[in-house]
C-alpha positions, -999 to +999 in steps of 0.1 A: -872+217-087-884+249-087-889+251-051-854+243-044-841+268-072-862+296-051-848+284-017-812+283-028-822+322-043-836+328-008-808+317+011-783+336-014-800+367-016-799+362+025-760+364+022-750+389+006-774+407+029-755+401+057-724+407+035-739+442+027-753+451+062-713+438+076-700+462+050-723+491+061-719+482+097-684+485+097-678+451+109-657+432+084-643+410+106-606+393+096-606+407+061-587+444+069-559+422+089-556+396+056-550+426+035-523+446+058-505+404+059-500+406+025-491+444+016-466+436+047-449+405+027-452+422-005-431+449+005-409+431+029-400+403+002-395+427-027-369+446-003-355+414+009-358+381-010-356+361+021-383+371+040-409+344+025-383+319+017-389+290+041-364+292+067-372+331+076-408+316+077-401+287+102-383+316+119-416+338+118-435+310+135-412+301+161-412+346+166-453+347+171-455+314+190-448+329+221-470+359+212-495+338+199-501+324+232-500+357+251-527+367+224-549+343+232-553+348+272-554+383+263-580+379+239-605+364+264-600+390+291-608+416+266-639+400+252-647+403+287-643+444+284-615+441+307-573+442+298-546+420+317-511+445+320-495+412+337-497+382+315-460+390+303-449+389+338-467+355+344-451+343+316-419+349+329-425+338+362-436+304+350-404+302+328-384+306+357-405+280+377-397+256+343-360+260+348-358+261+381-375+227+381-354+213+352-320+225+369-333+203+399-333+172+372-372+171+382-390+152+352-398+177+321-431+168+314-437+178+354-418+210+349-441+218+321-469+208+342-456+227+372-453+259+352-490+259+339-504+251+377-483+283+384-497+306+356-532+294+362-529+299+398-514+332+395-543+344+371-567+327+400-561+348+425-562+382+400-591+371+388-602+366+427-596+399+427-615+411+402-644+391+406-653+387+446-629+422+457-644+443+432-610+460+422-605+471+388-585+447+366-565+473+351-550+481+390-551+443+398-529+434+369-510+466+367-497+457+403-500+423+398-470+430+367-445+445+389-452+420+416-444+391+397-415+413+385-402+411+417-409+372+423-394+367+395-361+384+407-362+369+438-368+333+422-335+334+405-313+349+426-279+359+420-279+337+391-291+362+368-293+335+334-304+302+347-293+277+311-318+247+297-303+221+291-329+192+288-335+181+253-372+175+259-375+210+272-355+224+246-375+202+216-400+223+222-392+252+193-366+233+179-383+202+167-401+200+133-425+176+119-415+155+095-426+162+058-448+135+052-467+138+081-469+177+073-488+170+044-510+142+060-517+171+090-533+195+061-553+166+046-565+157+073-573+195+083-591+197+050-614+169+054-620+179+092-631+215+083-656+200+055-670+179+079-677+203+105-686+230+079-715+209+067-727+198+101-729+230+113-747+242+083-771+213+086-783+221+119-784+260+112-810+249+081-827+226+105-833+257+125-839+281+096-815+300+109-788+322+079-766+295+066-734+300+039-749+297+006-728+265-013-704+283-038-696+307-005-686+270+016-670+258-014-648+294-018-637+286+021-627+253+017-606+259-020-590+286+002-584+267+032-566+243+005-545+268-012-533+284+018-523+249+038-512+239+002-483+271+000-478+273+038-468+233+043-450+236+007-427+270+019-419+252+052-410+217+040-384+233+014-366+239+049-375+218+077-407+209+080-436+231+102-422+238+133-439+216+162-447+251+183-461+265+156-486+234+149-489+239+189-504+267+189-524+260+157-539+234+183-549+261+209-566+283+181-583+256+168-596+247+206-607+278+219-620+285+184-645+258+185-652+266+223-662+304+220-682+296+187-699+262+199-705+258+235-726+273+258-694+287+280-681+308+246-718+321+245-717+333+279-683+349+275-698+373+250-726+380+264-711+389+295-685+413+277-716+425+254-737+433+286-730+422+314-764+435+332-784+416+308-764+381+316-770+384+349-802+389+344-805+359+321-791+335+350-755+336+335-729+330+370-708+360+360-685+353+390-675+322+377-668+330+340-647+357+353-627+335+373-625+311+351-609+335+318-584+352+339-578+317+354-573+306+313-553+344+307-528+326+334-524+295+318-522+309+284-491+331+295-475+302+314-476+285+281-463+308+264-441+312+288-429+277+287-421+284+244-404+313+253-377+298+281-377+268+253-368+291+224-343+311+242-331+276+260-331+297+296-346+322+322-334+355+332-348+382+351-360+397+316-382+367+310-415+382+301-403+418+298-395+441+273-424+448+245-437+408+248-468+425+270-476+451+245-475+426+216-499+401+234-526+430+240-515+445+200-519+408+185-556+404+199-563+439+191-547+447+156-565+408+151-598+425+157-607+421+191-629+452+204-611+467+237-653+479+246-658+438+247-682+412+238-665+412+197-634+393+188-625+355+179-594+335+196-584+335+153-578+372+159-550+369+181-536+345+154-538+373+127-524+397+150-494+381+160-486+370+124-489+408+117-468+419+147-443+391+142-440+401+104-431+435+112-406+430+141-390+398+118-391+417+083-376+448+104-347+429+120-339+413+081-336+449+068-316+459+103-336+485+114-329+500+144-354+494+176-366+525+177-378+521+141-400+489+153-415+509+185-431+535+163-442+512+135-459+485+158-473+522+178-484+532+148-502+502+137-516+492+169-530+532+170-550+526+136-563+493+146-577+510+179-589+535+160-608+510+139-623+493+167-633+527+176-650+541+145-664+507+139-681+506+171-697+539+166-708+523+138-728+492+149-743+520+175-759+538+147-770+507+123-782+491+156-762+460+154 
């Protein structure tokens, strides 16, 4: 008995350890973007009452689905150390190629299919590019965006707004799940969390390797209860959750478990910590290149595809406008180093619930654009500075 009081003292004393040398480090990973969330609804919802009632907050999720997306691609080229200036312009082109496709009365589910093919092609030969030419990605993308600009333009013609007008296409961001099944979706998301959570710290204590003490595991999962609990609640007093938002819940939860528990997310980061050393540890650089801008293409034709859907058409301003900065500000306000090798697909999540926050609490209060331009400048400059600061940090403490 006494052993086991001693071990569990061990393995506590061990966390807040790591919780100490984090803290010192500078690397406190999601917490800073949890904090500026809520100051955000605090002080949008005590100047406006509506912004966290539940149909501004099905409105909010439709906002950062396409975003969210966008983050995501944009969040694997970084952790790469590189940045993609065309993934809006994919996006755009692969809306067009969705509507194009739909006006011909082609099958939706083969539009959709057509439009990915398109992205990840598109982010195939970039990452071609990159990887075999030896051309900066910056230049590649940068001339890739104005490029696809112009494909874009040529695409649709004269037609200028080119209208949606399957439903299938169109359910897209305007279907909800029902509210029974909501609730079922967060039990079931409860149970699935607790079952991994314990595996994983089974075979980390197999290995003797730091594990979550049990009050720590038990804090996540009342947490993970609460906020499921509040968030399903809010969104059934309207609707129901929006199916694009449970989408890209799906592609979080995905690319979550495959940069944290596969070989292939391993390689990722250490190729964007070093990529020297991976080399020299038998890691085929070439293909993970190719394959993430490959993903960054895809990821931006989906996101493309929730975008043509929420709108319900393509225009030569598909993709345009400030959806490119938002994508590279939602993976980096998130937490996702710009120097590579740090980040987590859950940043871009964060990130775009920050960004959309602003832009949706902004447009509630009818503030004028240039208003939003300086406040999402201004944030994105502090989280950059973080990133920064925090890096010169882990320098010094050796981490």
């Amino acid at each position: 008995m006494s052993m086991n009081s001693a071990q569990a003292g061990q393995r506590q004393s061990n966390t807040f350890g790591n919780i100490r040398a984090s803290l010192s480090s500078g690397d406190l990973g999601l917490i800073p973007v949890i904090l500026a969330l809520v100051i955000i609804w605090i002080v949008f919802e005590s100047v406006n009452g509506n912004f966290l009632s539940g149909r501004n907050l099905s409105n909010l999720i439709l906002q950062i689905a396409e975003i969210g997306m966008l983050g995501i691609g944009e969040t694997f080229i970084l952790l790469l150390g590189e940045i993609d200036l065309s993934i809006g312009s994919v996006s755009g082109v692969a809306a067009a190629v969705l509507v194009l496709l739909s006006v011909a009365h082609v099958n939706p589910w083969i539009c959709i299919i057509a439009s990915i093919v398109s992205g990840g092609l598109i982010g195939m030969f970039q990452g071609f590019w990159v990887t075999f030419i030896g051309v900066p990605a910056f230049i590649v993308t940068l001339a890739g965006s104005l490029g696809y600009q112009g494909i874009l333009l040529a695409m649709l013609g004269n037609t200028g707004t080119v209208p949606i007008s399957d439903q299938t296409l169109l359910g897209i961001t305007s279907t909800y799940i029902p509210k029974g099944l909501g609730w079922g979706i967060a039990i079931l998301a409860v149970v699935l969390y607790a079952i991994g959570t314990m595996m994983i710290q089974r075979n980390r204590n197999a290995r003797q390797l730091p594990a979550l003490s049990t009050p720590a595991l038990l804090g996540r999962s009342i947490s993970l209860v609460v906020i499921l609990a509040i968030v399903v609640g809010v969104l059934n007093s309207y609707r129901g959750v929006p199916v694009a938002g449970f989408i890209l819940l799906l592609f979080v939860v995905l690319f979550a478990f495959v940069t944290q528990s596969t070989v292939y997310g391993r390689h990722v980061y250490a190729l964007g910590g070093n990529a020297e050393a991976a080399r020299r540890a038998g890691i085929n650089i070439r293909a993970i290149r190719l394959s993430i801008f490959t993903l960054a293409g895809v990821m931006g034709a989906i996101g493309g595809i929730i975008g043509a859907s929420r709108l319900g058409s393509a225009s030569p301003a598909s993709g345009t406008g400030n959806l490119l900065m938002d994508s590279i500000a939602a993976a980096v306000i998130g937490g996702t180093s710009l120097f590579g090798g740090r980040g987590s697909v859950w940043n871009a999540l964060a990130g775009a619930l920050v960004i959309g926050s602003v832009e949706n609490g902004m447009d509630l209060l009818s503030a004028p654009s240039s208003t939003k331009y300086i406040v999402e400048g201004g944030i994105l400059l502090i989280a950059v500075t973080i990133d920064t600061i925090t890096r010169r940090r882990r320098k010094r403490s050796g981490r």
